[in-house]
C-alpha positions as CSV (number, residue, x, y, z in Angstrom):
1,X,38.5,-74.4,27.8
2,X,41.5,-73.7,30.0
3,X,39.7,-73.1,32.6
4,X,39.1,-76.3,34.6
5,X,36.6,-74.4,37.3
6,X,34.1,-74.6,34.3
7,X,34.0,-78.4,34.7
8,X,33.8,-78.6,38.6
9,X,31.0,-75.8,38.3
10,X,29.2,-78.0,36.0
11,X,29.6,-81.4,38.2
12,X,27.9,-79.2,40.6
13,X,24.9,-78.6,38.7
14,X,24.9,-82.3,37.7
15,X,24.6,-83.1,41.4
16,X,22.1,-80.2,42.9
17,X,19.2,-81.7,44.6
18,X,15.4,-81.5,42.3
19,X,13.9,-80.3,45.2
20,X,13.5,-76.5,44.2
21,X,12.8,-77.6,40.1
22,X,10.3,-75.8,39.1
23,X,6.8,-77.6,38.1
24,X,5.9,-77.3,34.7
25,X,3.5,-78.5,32.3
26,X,5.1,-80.3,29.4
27,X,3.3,-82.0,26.8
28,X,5.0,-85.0,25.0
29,X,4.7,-83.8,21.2
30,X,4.6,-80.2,21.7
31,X,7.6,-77.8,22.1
32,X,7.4,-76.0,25.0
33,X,9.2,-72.7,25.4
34,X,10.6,-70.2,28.0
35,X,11.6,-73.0,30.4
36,X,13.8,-70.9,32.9
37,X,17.2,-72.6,33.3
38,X,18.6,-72.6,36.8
39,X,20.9,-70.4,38.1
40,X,20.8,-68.3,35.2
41,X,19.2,-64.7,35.3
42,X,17.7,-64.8,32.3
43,X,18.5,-68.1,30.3
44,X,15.6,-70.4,29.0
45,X,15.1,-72.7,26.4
46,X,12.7,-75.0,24.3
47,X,12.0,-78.5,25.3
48,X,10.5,-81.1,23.0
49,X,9.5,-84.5,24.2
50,X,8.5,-86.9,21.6
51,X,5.2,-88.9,21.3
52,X,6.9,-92.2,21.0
53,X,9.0,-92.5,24.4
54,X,7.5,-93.7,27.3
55,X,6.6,-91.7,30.4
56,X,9.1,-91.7,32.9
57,X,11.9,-93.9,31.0
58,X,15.5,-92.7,30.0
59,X,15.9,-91.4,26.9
60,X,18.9,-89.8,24.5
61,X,18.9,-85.9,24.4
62,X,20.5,-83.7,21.9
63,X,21.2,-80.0,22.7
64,X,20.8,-77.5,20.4
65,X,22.6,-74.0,20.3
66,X,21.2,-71.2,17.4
67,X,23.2,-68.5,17.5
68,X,20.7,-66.5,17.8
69,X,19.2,-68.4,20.3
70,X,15.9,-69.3,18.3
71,X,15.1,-72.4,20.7
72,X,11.9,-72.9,19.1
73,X,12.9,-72.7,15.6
74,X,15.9,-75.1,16.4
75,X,13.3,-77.9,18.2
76,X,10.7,-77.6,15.3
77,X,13.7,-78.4,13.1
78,X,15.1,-81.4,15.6
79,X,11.3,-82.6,15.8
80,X,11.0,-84.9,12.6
81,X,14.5,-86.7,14.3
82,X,13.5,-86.8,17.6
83,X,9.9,-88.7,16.5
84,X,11.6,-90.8,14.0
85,X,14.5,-92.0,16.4
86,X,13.3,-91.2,19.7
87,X,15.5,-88.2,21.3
88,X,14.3,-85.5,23.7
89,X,15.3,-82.0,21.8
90,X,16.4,-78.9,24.2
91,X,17.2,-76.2,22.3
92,X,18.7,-73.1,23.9
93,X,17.2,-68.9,23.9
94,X,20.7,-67.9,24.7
95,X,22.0,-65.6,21.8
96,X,25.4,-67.0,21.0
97,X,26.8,-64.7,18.6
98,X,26.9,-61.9,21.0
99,X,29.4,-63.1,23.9
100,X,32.6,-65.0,24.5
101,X,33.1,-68.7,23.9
102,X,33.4,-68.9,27.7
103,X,30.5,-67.0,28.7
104,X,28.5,-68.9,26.2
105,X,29.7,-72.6,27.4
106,X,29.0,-71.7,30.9
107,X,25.6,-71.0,29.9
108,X,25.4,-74.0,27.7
109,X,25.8,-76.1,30.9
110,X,23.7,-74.6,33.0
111,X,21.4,-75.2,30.4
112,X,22.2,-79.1,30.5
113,X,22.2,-79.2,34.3
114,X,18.6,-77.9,34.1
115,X,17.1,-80.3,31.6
116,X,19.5,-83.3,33.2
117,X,17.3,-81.9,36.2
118,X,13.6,-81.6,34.8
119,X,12.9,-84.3,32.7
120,X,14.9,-88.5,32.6
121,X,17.5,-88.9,30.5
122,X,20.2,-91.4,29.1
123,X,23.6,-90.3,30.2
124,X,25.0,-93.0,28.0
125,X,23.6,-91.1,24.8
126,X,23.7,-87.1,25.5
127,X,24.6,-85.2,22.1
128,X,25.0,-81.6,21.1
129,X,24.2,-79.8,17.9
130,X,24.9,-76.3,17.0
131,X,25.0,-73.6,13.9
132,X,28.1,-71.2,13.8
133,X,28.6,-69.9,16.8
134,X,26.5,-72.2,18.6
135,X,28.9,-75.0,16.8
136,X,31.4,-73.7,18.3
137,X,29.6,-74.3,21.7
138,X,28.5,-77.8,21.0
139,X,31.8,-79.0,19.6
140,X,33.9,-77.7,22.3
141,X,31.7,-79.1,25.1
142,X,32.8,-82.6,24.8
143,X,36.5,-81.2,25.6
144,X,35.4,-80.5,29.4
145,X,32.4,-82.7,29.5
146,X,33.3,-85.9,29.1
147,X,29.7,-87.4,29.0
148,X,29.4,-86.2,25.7
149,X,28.5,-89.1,22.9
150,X,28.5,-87.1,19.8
151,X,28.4,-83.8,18.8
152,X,26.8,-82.4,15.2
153,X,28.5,-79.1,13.9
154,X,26.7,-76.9,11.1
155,X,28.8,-74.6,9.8
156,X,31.6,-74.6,11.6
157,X,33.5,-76.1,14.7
158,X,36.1,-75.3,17.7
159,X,38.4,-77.8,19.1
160,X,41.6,-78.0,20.8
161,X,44.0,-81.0,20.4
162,X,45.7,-80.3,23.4
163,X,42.2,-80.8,26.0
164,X,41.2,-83.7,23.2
165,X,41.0,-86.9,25.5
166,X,41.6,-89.7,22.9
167,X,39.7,-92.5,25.3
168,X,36.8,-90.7,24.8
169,X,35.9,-91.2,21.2
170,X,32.9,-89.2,20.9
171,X,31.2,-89.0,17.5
172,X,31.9,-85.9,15.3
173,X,29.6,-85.3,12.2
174,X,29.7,-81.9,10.1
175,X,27.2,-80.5,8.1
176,X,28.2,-77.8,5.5
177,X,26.4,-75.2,2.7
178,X,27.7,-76.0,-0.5
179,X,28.1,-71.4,-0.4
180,X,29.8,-71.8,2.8
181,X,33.2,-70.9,2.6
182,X,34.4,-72.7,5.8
183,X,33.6,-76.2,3.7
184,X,37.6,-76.8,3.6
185,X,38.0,-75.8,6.8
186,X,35.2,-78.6,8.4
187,X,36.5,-81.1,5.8
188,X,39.8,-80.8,7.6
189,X,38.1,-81.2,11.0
190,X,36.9,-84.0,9.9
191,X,40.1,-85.1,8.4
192,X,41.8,-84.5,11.8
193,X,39.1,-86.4,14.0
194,X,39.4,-89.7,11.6
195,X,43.0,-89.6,11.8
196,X,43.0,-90.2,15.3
197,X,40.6,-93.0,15.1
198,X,37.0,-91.2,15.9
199,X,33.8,-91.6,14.5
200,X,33.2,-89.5,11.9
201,X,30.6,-88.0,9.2
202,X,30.5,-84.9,7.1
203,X,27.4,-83.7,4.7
204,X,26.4,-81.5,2.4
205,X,23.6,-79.2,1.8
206,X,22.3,-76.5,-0.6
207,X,20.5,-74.0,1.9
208,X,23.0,-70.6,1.8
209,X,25.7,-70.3,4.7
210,X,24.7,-69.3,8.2
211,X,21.0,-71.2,7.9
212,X,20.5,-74.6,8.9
213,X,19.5,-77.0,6.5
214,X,16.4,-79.0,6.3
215,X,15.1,-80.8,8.7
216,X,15.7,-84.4,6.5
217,X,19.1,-83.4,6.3
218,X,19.5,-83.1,9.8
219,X,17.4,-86.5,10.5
220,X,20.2,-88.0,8.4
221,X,23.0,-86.7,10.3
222,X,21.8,-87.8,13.4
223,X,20.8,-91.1,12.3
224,X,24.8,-91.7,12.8
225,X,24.5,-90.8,16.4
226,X,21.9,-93.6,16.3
227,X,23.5,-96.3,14.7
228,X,26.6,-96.0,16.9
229,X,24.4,-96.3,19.8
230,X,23.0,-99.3,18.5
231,X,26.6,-101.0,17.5
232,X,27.9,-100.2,20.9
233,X,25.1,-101.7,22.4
234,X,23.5,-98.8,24.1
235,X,19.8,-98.8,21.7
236,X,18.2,-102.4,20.2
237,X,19.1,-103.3,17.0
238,X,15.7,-103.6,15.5
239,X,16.2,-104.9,11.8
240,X,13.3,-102.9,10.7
241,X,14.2,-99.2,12.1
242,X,17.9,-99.6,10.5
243,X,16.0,-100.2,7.1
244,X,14.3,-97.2,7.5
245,X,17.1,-95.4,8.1
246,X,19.3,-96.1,5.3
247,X,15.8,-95.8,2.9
248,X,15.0,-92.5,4.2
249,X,19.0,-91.9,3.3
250,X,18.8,-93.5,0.2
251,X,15.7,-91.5,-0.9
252,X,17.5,-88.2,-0.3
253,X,20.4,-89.4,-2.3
254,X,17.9,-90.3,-5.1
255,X,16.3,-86.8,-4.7
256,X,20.1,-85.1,-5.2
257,X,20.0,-86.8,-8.5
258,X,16.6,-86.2,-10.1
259,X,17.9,-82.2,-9.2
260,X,20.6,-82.8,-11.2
261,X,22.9,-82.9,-8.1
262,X,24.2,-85.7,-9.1
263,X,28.0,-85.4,-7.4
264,X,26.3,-84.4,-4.2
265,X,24.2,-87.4,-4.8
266,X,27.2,-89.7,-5.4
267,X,28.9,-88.2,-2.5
268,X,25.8,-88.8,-0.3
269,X,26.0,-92.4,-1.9
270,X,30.2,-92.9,-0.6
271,X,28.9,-91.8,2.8
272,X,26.1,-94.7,2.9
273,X,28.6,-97.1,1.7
274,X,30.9,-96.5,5.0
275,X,28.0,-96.0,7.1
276,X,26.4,-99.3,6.6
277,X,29.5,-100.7,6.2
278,X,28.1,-103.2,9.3
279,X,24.9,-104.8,7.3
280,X,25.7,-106.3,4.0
281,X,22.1,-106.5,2.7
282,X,22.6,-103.0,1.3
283,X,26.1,-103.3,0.1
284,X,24.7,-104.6,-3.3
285,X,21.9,-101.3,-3.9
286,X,24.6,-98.9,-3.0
287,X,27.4,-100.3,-5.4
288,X,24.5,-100.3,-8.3
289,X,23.5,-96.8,-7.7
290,X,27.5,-95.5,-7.7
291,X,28.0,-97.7,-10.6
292,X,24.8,-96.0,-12.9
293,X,25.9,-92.5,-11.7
294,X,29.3,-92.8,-12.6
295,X,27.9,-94.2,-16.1
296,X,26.1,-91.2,-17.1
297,X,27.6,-88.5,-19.1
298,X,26.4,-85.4,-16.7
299,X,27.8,-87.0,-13.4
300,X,30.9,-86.7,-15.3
301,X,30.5,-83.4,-16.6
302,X,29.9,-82.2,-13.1
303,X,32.7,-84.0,-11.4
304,X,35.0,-83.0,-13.6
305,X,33.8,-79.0,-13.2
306,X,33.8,-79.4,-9.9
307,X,37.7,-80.7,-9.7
308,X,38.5,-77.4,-11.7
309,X,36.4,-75.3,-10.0
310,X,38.4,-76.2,-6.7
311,X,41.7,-74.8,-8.5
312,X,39.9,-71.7,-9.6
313,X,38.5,-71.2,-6.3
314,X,42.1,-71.3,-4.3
315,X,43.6,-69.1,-7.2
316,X,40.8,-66.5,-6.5
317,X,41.1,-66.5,-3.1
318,X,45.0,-66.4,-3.0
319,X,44.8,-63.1,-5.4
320,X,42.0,-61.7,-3.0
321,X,45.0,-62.1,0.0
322,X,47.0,-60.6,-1.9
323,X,45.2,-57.4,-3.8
324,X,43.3,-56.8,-0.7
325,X,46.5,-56.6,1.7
326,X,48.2,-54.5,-0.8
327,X,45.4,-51.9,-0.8
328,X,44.8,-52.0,2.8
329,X,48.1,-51.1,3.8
330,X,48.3,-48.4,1.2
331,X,44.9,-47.4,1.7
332,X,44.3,-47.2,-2.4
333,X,40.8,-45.5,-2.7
334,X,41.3,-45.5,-6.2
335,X,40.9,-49.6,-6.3
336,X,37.5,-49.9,-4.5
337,X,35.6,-49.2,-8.1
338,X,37.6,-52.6,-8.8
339,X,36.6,-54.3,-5.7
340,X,32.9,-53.3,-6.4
341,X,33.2,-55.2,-9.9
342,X,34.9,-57.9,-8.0
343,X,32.0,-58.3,-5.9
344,X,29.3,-57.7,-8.8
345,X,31.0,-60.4,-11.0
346,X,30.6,-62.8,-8.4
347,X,26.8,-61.4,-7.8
348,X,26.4,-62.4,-11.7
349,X,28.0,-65.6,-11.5
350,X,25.6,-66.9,-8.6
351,X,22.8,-66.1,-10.8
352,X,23.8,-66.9,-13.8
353,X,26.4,-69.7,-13.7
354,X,25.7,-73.1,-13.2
355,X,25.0,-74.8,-10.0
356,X,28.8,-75.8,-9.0
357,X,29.6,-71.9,-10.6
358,X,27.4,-70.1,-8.1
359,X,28.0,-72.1,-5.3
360,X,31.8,-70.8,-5.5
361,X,30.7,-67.6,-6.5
362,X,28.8,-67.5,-3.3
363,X,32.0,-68.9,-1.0
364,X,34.4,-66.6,-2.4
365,X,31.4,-63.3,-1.5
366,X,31.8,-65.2,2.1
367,X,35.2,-65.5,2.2
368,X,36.0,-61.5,1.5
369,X,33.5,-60.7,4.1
370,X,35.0,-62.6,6.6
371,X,38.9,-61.4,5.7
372,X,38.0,-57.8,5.3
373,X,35.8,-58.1,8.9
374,X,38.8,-59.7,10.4
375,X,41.2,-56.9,8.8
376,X,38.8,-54.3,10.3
377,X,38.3,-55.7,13.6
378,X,42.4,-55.5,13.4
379,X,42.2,-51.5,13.5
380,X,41.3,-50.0,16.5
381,X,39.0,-47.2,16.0
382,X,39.5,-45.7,19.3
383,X,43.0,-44.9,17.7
384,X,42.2,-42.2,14.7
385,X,45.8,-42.4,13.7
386,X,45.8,-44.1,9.9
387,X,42.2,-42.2,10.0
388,X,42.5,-43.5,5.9
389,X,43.2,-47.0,6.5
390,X,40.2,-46.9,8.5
391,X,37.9,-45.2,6.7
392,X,39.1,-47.9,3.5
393,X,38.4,-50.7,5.6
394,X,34.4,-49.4,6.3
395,X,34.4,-48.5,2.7
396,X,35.0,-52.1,1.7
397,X,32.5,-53.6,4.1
398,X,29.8,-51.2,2.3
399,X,31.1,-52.8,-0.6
400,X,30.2,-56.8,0.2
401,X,27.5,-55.7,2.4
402,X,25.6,-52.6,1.1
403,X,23.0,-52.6,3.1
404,X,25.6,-52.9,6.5
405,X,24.3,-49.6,8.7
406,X,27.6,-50.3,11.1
407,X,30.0,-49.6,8.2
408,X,28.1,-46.5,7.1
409,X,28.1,-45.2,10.7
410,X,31.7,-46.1,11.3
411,X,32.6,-43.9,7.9
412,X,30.2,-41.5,9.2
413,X,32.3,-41.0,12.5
414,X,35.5,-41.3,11.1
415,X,35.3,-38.9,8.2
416,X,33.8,-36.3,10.8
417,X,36.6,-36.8,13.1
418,X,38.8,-36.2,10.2
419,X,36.9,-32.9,9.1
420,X,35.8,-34.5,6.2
421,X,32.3,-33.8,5.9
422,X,31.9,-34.2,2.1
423,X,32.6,-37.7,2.6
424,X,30.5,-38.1,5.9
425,X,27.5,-36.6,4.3
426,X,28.1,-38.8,1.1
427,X,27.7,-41.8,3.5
428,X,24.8,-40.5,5.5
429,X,22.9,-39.9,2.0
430,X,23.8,-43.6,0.8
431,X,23.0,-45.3,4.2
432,X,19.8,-43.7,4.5
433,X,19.0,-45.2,0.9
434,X,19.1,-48.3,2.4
435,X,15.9,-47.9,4.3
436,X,17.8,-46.8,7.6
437,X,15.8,-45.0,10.2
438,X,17.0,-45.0,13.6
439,X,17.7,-41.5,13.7
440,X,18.3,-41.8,17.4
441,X,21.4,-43.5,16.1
442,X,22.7,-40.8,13.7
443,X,22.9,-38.1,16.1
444,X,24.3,-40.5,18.7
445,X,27.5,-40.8,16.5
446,X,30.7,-39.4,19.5
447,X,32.9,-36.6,18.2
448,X,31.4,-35.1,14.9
449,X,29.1,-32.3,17.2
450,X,29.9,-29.6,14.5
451,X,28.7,-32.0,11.4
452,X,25.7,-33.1,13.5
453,X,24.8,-29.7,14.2
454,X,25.5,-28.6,10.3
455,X,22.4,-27.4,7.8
456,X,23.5,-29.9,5.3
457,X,23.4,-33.1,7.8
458,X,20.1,-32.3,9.1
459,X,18.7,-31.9,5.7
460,X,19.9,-35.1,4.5
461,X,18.2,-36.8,7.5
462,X,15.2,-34.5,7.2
463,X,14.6,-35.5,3.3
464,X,14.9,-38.9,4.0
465,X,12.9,-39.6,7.5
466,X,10.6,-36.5,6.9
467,X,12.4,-34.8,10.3
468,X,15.2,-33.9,11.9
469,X,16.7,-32.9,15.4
470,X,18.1,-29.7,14.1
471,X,17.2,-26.6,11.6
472,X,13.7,-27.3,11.6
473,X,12.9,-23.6,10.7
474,X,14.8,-23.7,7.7
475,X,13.6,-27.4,6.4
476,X,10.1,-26.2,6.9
477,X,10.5,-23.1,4.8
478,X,12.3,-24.7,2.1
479,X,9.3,-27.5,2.0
């Protein structure tokens, strides 16, 4: 974001001639995919154009950014929104998880400058939307693109204060998994945007960390985008589509509570009541349906679970910090059978503990993958001094994620190096349980030669993949 050339080359794109745009065939109510974005070598993305606007006439756009660039995926989900409240979807191939924030911004606006390009839209009302790492994309965009109306964040977010430009008091609404252990971190976000006066709006689903949530629950987050536009003027203020936004609302907080959701439901219910704080003729419904929720005995049950549950939840984590950073600097192989419990009690509690149980449960899984990835990202492998601090760090990501073939093959390395090929093989045996087969990748491992070239490795991958690059003399006698 430092970097003010990203800016000037994106006014550039804004202003290159249409002259060279390619011609393409797009069909209003159909997503269409692989449109090539200019200037990029291989960038495209899915377009959707919705039934309801009129041909040739401005309309609000929302881009989308999947981490791993699933355009079409991302517009089918944007499609029930962009029908019900008229927005053109462009939804981006580009994989974000794989690349720097800068790389992938640049990208981002090339994107924009194409579809700004192709088809007419309403600079007044351009919005981006994003999951994880293609959050991070569409919530740092409005910090060098000023155009920027509002910008929808699933999952997670990346600002800077200092490149914040307070006149422009773009929209910011979060969406968060219930599982997702980041939920504190967007609720702060949040906290920090509304403090200095923005527009803002976080939610709540149930669909596990790192997916987005249904499409209602996306319809409903946009539908602030919408009724912004229409209080600043920008979109009519048709009596009739604002009732069917706050009913469609209303019905999905009616929907929380017949699943027995019922503090997500009152919490849904709080945000209506600031939402529609502009029209009166719903103040009435919402107070009733707070007022019966807070009556019944399970709301409270679950409220009050919940409040503990958040005390629990910090004490956990604060003891993970602490047990975790103990063992990793002492390398303590002797405490990773108590990490595995750890991580099967937690396993057990998301199945069977009750709803505001296993959502925790699942948060604090997410939070230990994410400190003990940051811890190993933290020691350089290229560096084999500490060879046991390392080899404990990939031992505890096959802990949280046992099916993880990088943390197998990273043991598998490092124990070689070491000369440890009990250990190595022990690895191999238990990552090819898993399923793995890319045995291309198991004899590409640098710097163990002499364990690759050893009886008992090939073996292991021989029993297991039915072949192997070496001893195949001796593993056909012995079958």
């Amino acid at each position: 974001m430092k970097n003010v050339n990203w800016y000037i080359n994106f006014l550039l794109l804004l202003f290159i001639g249409t002259a060279g745009a390619q011609e393409m065939r797009i069909l209003k109510g159909r997503v269409t995919d692989s449109i090539p974005v200019r200037d990029s070598l291989s960038g495209t993305y899915a377009l959707y154009i919705p039934q309801s606007v009129e041909a040739g006439k401005p309309n609000p756009v929302i881009f989308v950014f999947d981490p791993e660039g699933r355009g079409v995926h991302a517009a089918q989900l944007f499609r029930r929104v962009a029908e019900e409240q008229s927005y053109i979807v462009a939804a981006s191939n580009v994989r974000y998880s794989q690349d720097s924030l800068k790389n992938n911004l640049n990208e981002a606006f090339k994107m924009v400058g194409s579809v700004l390009q192709l088809v007419p839209v309403d600079t007044d009302m351009i919005y981006t939307a994003g999951l994880d790492e293609g959050a991070q994309v569409a919530s740092a965009m409005p910090m060098v693109y000023k155009e920027v109306d509002g910008v929808l964040a699933v999952g997670d977010a990346l600002f800077n204060p200092e490149y914040l430009a307070e006149e422009n008091k773009f929209m910011f609404s979060a969406l968060v998994s219930m599982e997702d252990f980041q939920k504190d971190q967007l609720e702060d976000i949040v906290g920090f945007f509304e403090k200095k006066d923005f527009p803002v709006e976080i939610g709540y689903y149930s669909e596990a960390a790192g997916e987005w949530p249904e499409a209602r629950v996306i319809s409903n987050a946009v539908s602030g985008f919408t009724l912004q536009a229409i209080q600043q003027g920008k979109r009519p203020a048709d009596p009739e589509f604002i009732n069917g936004l706050f009913q469609d609302e209303l019905a999905y907080a009616e929907r929380l509570r017949r699943t027995r959701e019922y503090y997500a439901s009152y919490q849904k219910l709080e945000q209506l009541e600031e939402k529609y704080q502009n029209y009166e003729k719903f103040e009435d419904t919402l107070k009733q349906r707070r007022k019966e929720l807070r009556r019944t005995r399970a709301f409270r049950k679950q409220r009050r679970e919940i409040r503990n549950l958040k005390d629990e939840e910090q004490i956990h984590k604060e003891d993970y910090i602490y047990f975790l950073e103990n063992d990793l600097a002492t390398a303590n192989f002797d405490n990773i059978g108590w990490w595995a419990y750890q991580v099967d009690e937690l396993h057990r509690i998301q199945k069977e503990g009750s709803l505001a149980e296993a959502q925790m449960a699942h948060r604090l899984e997410d939070f230990l993958k994410y400190f003990i990835e940051q811890r190993y990202e933290g020691v350089s492998v290229k560096n084999l001094r500490n060879i046991d601090a390392k080899i404990f760090t990939s031992v505890l990501r096959t802990v949280l994620d046992k099916e993880n073939p990088e943390a197998y093959l990273n043991i598998i390395k490092l124990a070689g190096h070491d000369g440890d090929h009990e250990t190595a093989l022990l690895y191999l045996e238990d990552l090819l349980k898993t399923g793995f087969d890319d045995m291309e990748a198991l004899y590409n491992i640098p710097g163990i030669l002499d364990l690759k070239l050893s009886p008992e490795y090939n073996e292991l991958i021989g029993k297991n993949l039915g072949n192997s690059k070496y001893y195949q003399a001796e593993l056909e006698e012995v079958n």
